[in-house]
C-alpha positions as CSV (number, residue, x, y, z in Angstrom):
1,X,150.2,76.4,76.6
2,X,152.7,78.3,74.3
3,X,155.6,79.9,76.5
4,X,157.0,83.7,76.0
5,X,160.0,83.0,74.2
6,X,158.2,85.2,71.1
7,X,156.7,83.9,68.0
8,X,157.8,83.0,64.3
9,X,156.3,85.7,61.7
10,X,155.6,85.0,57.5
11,X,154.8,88.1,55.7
12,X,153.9,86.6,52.5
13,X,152.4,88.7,49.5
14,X,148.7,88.2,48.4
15,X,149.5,86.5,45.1
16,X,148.2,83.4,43.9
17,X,152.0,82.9,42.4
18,X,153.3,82.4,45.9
19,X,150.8,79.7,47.1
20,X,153.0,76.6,46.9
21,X,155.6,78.1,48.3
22,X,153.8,79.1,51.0
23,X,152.1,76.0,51.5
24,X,155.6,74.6,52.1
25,X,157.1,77.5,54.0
26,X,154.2,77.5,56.5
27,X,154.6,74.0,57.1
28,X,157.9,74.4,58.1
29,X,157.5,77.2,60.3
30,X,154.6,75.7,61.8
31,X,156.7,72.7,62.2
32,X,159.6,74.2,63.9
33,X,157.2,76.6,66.4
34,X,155.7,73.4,67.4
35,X,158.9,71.3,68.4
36,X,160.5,74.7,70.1
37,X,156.8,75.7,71.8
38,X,157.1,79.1,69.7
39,X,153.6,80.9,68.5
40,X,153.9,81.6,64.7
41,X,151.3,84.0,63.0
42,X,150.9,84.3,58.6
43,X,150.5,87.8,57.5
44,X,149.5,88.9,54.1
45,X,150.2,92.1,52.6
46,X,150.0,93.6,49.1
47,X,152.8,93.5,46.7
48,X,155.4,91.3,44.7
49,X,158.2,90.9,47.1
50,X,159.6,87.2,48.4
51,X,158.3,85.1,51.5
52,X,160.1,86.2,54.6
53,X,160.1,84.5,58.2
54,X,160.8,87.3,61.6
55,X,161.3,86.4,64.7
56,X,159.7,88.5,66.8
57,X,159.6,88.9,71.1
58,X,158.0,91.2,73.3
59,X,160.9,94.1,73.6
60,X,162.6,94.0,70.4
61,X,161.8,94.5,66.7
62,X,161.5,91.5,64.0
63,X,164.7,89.8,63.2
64,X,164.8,88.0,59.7
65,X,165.1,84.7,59.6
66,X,164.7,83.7,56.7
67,X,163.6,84.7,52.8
68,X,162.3,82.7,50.2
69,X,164.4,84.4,47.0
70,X,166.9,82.1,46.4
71,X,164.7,79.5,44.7
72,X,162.7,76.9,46.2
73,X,163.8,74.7,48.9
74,X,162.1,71.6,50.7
75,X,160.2,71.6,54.1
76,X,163.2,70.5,56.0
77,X,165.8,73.1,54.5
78,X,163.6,75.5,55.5
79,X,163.5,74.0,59.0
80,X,167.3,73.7,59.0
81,X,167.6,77.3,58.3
82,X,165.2,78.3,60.8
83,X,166.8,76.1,63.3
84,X,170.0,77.3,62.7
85,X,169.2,81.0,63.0
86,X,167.4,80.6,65.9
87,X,170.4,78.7,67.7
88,X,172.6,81.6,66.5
89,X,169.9,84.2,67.4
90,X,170.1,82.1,71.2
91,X,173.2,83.6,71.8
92,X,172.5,87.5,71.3
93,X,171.8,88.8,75.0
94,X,168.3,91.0,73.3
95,X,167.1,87.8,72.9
96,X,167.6,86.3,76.5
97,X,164.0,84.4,75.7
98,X,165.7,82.6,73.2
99,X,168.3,81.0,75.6
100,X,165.6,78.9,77.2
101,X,165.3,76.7,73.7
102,X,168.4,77.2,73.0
103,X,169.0,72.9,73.4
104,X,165.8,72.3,71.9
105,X,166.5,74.1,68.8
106,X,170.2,72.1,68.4
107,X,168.3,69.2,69.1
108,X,165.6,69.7,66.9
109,X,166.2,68.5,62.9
């Protein structure tokens, strides 16, 4: 049973060009949802823009965690960087949920 500490969110384009990366990227979401007991959802849209990963809770809007722009990065530099921005995002008292992980995600690598 997943707890309310909000879910991880991909908005990835519809283009065949971003399949790989996506492969990778959802892994590593899906990977780091897991170990923190976070729900995670893909959603495809139309356009040509980059992979981005939101965090999203119940009373706030999306916060970006991450965007895949900057060239292409391995499952567990994705990870890292979702790790780390979570642990930051921990801290911010609009995120209270976040608090609860908080040791999970500095544990988590």
């Amino acid at each position: 049973m997943k707890s309310n500490c909000g879910k991880l969110l991909v908005y990835t384009p519809k283009m065949a060009s971003h399949k790989e990366r996506l492969k990778v990227i959802k892994a590593a979401v899906e990977k780091t949802a897991k170990t923190l007991n976070l729900e995670f959802e893909v959603v495809a849209f139309k356009g040509n823009t980059p992979i981005y990963v939101y965090y999203k809770d119940d009373a706030a809007e999306p916060v970006p965690l991450y965007c895949d722009g900057e060239g292409e990065k391995s499952l567990e530099q994705v990870c890292n960087t979702l790790r780390s921005m979570i642990f930051v995002l921990s801290f911010h008292p609009k995120y209270a949920a976040l608090k609860r992980i908080r040791r999970a995600a500095m544990k988590f690598s």
